[in-house]
Backbone bond lengths (Angstrom), bond angles and torsions (degrees), N, CA, C in turn:
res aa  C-N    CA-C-N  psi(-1)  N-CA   C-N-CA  omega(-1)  CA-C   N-CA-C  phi
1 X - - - 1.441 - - 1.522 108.06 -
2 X 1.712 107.37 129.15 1.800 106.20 167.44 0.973 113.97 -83.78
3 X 1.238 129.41 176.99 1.732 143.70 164.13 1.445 97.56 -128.76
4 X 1.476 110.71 140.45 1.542 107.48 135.25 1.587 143.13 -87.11
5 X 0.862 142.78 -129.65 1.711 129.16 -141.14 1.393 95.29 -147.61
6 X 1.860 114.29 -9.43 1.286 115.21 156.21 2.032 107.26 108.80
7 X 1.738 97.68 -27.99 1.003 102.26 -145.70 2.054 103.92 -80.96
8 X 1.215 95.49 -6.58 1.399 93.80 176.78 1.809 118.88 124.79
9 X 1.578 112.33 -20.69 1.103 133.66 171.85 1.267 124.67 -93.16
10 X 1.258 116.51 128.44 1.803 121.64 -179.55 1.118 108.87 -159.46
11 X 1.473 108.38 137.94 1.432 129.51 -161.59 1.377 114.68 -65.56
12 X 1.431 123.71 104.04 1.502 137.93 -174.28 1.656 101.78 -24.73
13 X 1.300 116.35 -62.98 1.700 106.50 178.47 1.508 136.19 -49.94
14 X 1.206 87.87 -33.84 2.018 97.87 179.57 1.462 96.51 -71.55
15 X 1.305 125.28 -39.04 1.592 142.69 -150.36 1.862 91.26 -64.26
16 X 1.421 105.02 -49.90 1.122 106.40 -163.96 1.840 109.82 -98.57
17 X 1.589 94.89 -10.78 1.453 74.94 162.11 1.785 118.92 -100.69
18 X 1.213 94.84 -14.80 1.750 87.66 172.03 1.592 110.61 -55.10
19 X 0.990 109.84 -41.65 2.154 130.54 -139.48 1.822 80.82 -87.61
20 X 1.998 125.49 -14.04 1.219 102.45 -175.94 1.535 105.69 -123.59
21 X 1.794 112.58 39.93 1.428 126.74 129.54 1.425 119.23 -66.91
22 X 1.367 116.83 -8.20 1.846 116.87 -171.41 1.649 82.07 -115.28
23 X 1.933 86.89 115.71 1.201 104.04 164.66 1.554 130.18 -59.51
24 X 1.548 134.08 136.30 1.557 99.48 -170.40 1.761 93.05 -128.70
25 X 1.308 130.73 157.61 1.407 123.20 145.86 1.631 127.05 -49.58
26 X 0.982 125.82 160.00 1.548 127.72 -178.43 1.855 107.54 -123.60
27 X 1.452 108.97 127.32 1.501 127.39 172.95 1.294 99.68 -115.09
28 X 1.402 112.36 151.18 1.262 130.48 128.43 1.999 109.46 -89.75
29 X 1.445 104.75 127.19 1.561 123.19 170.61 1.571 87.58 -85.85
30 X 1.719 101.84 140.32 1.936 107.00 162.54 1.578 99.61 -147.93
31 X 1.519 97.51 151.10 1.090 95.58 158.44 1.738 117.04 -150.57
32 X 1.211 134.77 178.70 1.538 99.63 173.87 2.067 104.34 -123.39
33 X 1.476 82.89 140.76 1.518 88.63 -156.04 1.412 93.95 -104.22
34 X 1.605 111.71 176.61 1.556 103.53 -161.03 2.220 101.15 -70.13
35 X 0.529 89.57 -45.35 1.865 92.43 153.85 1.383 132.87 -35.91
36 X 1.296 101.63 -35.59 1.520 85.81 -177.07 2.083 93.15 152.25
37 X 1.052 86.76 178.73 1.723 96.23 167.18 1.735 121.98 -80.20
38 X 1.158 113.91 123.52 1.357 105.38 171.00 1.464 124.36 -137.64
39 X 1.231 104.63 177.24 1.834 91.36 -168.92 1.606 98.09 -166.87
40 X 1.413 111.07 158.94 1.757 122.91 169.97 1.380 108.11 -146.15
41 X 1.203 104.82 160.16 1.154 125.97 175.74 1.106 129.31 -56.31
42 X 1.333 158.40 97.03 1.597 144.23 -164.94 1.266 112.41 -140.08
43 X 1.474 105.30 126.80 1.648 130.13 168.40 1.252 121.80 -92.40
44 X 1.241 123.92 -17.99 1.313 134.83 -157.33 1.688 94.08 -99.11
45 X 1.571 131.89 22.56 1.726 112.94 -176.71 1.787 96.89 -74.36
46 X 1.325 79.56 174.83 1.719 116.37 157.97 1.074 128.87 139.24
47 X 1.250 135.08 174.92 1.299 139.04 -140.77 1.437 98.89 -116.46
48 X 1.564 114.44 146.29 1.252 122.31 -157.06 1.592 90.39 -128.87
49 X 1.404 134.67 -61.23 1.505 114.91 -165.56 1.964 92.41 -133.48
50 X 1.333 99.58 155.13 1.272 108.21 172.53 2.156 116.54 -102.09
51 X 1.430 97.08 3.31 1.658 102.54 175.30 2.216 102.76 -175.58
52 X 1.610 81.81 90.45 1.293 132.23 25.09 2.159 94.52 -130.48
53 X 1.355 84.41 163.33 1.254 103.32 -160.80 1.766 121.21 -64.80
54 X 1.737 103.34 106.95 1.188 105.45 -179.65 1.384 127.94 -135.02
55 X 1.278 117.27 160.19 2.028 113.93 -164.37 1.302 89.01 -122.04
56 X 1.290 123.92 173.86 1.598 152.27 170.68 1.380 125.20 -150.29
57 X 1.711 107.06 128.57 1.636 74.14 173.64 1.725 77.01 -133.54
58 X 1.423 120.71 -156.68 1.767 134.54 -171.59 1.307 112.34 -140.51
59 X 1.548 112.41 124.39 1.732 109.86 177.17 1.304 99.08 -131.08
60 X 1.222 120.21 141.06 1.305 135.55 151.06 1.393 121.86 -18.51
61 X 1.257 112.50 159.57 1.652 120.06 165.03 1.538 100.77 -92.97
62 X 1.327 92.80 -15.81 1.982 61.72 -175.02 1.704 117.30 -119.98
63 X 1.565 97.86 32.24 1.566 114.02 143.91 1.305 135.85 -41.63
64 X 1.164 163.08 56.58 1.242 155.77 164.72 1.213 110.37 -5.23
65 X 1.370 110.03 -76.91 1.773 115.08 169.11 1.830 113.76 -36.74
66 X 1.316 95.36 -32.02 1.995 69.72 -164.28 1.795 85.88 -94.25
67 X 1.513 126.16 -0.44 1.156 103.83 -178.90 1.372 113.66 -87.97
68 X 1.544 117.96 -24.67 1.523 104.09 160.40 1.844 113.26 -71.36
69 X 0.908 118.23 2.49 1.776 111.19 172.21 1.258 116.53 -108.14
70 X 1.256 124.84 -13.21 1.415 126.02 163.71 1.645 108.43 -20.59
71 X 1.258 88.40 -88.53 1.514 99.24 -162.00 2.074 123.11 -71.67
72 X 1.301 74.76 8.39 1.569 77.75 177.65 1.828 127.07 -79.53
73 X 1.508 96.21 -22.47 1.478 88.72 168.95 1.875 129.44 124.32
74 X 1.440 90.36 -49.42 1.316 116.79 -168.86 2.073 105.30 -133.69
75 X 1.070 104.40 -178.70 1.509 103.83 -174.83 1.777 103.09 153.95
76 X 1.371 110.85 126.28 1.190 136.55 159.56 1.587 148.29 -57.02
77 X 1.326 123.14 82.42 1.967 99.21 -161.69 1.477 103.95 -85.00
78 X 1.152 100.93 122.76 1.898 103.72 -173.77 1.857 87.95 -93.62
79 X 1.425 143.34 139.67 0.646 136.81 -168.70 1.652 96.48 -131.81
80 X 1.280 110.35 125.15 1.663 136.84 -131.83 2.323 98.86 -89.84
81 X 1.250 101.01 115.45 1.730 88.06 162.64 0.962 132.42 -77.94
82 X 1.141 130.24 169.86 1.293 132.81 -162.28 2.072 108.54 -82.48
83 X 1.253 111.37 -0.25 1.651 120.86 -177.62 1.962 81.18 -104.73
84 X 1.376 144.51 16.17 1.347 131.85 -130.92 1.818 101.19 -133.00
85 X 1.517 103.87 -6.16 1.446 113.14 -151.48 2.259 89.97 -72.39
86 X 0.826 117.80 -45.60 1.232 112.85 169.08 1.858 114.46 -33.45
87 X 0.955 128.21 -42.91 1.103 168.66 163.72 1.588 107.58 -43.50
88 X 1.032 112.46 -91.87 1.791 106.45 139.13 1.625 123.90 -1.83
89 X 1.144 70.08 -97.02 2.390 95.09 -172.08 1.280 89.84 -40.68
90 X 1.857 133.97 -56.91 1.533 108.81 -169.12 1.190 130.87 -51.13
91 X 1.757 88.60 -46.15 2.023 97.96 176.54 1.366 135.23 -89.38
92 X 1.397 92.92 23.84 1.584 122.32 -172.42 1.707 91.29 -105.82
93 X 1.187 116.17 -32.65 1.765 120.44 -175.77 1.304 105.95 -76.41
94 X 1.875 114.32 155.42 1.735 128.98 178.32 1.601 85.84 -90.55
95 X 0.890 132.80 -6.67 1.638 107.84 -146.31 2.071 104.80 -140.48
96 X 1.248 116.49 111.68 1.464 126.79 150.17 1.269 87.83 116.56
97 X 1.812 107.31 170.22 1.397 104.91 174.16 1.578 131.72 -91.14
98 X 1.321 104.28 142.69 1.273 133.59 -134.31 1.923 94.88 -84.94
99 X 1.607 91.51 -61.11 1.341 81.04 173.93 1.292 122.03 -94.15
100 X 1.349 145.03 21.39 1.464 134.41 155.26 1.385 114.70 -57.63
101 X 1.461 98.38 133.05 1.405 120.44 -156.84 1.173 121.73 57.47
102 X 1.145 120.10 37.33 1.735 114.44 177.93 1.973 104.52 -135.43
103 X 1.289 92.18 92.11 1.303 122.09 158.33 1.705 113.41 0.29
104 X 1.211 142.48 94.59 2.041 118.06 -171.45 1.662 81.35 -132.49
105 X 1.460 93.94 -169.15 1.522 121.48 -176.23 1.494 107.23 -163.77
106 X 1.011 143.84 150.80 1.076 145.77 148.07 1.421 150.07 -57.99
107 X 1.245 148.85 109.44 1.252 119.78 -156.70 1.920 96.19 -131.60
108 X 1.411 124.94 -154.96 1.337 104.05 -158.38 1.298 124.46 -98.58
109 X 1.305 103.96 11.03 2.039 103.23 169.73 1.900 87.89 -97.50
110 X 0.834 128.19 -14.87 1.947 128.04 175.09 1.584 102.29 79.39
111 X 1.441 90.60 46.31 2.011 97.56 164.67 1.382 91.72 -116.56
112 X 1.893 101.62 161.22 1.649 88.41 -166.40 1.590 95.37 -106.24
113 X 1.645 111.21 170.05 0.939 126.82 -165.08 1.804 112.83 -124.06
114 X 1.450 105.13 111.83 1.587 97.24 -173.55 1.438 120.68 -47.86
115 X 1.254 111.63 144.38 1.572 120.72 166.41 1.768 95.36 -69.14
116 X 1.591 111.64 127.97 1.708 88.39 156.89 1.492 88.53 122.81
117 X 1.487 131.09 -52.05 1.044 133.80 -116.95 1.773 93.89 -109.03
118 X 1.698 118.28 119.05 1.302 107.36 -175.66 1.167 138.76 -37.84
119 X 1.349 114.38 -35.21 1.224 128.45 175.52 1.557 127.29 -126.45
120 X 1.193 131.13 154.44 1.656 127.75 134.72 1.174 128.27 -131.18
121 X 1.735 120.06 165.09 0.946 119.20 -159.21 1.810 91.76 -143.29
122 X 1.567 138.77 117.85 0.746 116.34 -165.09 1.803 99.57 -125.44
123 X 1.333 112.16 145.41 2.084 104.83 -162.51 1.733 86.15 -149.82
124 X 1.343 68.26 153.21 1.787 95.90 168.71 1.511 102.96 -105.95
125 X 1.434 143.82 162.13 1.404 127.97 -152.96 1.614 87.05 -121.43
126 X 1.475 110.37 111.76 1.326 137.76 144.10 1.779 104.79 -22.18
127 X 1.505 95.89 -78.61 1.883 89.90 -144.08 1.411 73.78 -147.84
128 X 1.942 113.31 154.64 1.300 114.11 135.69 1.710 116.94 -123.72
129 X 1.492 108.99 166.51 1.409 108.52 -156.74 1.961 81.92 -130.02
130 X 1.755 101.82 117.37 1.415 85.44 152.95 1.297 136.40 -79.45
131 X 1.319 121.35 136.43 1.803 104.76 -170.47 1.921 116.86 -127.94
132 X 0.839 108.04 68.39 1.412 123.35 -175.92 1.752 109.42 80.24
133 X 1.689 125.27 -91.47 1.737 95.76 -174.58 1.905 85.71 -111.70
134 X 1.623 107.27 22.24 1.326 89.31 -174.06 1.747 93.57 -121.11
135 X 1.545 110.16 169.73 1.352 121.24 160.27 1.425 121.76 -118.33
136 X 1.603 114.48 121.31 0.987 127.08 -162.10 2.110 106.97 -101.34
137 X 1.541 107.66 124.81 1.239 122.76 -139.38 1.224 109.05 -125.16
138 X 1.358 128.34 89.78 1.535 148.60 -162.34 1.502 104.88 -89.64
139 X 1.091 115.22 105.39 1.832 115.63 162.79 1.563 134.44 -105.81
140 X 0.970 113.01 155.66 2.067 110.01 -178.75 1.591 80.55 -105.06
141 X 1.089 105.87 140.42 1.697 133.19 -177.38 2.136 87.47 -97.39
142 X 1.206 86.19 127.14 1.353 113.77 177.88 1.576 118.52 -94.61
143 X 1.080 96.47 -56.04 1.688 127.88 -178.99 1.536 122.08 -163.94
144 X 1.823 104.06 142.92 0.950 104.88 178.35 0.998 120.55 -160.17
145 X 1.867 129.19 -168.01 1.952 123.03 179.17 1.214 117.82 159.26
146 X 0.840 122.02 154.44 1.463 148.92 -173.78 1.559 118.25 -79.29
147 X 1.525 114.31 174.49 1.767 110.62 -154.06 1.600 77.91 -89.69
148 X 1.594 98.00 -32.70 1.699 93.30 -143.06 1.487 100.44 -94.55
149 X 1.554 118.09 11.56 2.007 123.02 149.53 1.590 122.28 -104.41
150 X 1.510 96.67 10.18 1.496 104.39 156.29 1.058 153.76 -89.42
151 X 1.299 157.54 -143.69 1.087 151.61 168.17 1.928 105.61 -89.07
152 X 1.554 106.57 -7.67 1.749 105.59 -146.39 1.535 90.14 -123.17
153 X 1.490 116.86 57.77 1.824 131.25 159.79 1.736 109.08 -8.45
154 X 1.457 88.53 -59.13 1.974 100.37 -158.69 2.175 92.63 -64.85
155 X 1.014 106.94 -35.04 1.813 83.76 174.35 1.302 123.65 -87.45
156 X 0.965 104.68 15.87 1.947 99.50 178.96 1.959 91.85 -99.14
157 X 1.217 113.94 11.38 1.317 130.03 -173.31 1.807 101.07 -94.56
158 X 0.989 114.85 -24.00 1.344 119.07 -170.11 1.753 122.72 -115.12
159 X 1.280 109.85 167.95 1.976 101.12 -168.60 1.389 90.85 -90.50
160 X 1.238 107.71 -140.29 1.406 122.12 -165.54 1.280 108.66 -133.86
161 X 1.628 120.84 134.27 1.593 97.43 -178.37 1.624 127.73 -81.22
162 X 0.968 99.69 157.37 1.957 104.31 -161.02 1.496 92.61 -103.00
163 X 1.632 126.59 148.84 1.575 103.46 146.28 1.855 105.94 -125.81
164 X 1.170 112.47 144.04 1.581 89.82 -152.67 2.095 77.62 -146.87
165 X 1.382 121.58 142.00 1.580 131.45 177.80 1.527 107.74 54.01
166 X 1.350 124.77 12.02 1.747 120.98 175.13 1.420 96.49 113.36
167 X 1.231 126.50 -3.98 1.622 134.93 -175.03 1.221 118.51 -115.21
168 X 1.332 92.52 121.23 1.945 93.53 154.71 1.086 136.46 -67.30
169 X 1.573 130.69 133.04 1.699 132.38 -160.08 1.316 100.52 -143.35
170 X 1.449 119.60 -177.93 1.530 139.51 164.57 1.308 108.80 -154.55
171 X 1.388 97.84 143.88 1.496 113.24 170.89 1.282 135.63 -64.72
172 X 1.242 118.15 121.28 1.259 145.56 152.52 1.190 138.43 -33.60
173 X 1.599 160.51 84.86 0.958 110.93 178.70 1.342 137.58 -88.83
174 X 1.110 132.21 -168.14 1.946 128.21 -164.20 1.199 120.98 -92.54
């Protein structure tokens, strides 16, 4: 185990490799902006109050993707399966389109919602919080659901994808 020096500073690399012993779930955030559909990658979800009911997740400033979604309002957490990691890596990329070939639907803020994808969670954006080089992104859940109260049987068949030491995983059970 390291320590630091107390004083408040720590070296961006250790930061992020300690912080990726904590296993996390994997989203794609979407929303559709006057442009077109867009979406990123996000590790950072979760749920903040149960009344009234709200999620959060944190993006960078130096997102492209979340800088055309900023101001749009609303935004979707499609929450990623474990067959889904492709899925990931695209909306994890700056470069080409993101959703060609990728299956969506609409739901009622009009961000799209993966086919496939265990979960959604769909919000209009509460509040944002700047938080050092990231922005931290509070939503009221509008609507939402599951693979296995959808139309799409075969994914309520599958876990959720994990990304846990720089790797993608799925759960096990014990």
């Amino acid at each position: 185990m390291t320590s630091g020096d107390g004083g408040g500073s720590v070296d961006g690399r250790e930061f992020r490799r300690v912080l990726g012993h904590y296993p996390t779930g994997v989203t794609v955030v979407t929303a559709t902006c006057p442009g077109g559909p867009e979406g990123l990658t996000i590790g950072s979800f979760t749920s903040v109050s149960l009344d009234p009911a709200l999620v959060s997740f944190c993006s960078g400033h130096d997102s492209d993707s979340w800088a055309r979604m900023r101001d749009v309002g609303s935004f979707c957490v499609n929450v990623l399966a474990d067959d889904q990691a492709d899925l990931s890596t695209t909306f994890a990329s700056k470069t080409g389109d993101k959703f060609r070939d990728v299956s969506t639907r609409i739901e009622a803020t009009g961000a799209p919602v993966f086919e496939g994808c265990l979960a959604w969670i769909d919000c209009r954006v509460e509040t944002i919080h700047v938080a050092g080089d990231h922005d931290i992104v509070v939503g009221r859940v509008v609507a939402l659901g599951t693979a296995d109260s959808a139309a799409d049987p075969g994914a309520a068949m599958n876990g959720p994808l994990v990304f846990f030491k720089g790797s993608y995983s799925r759960i096990v059970g014990l």
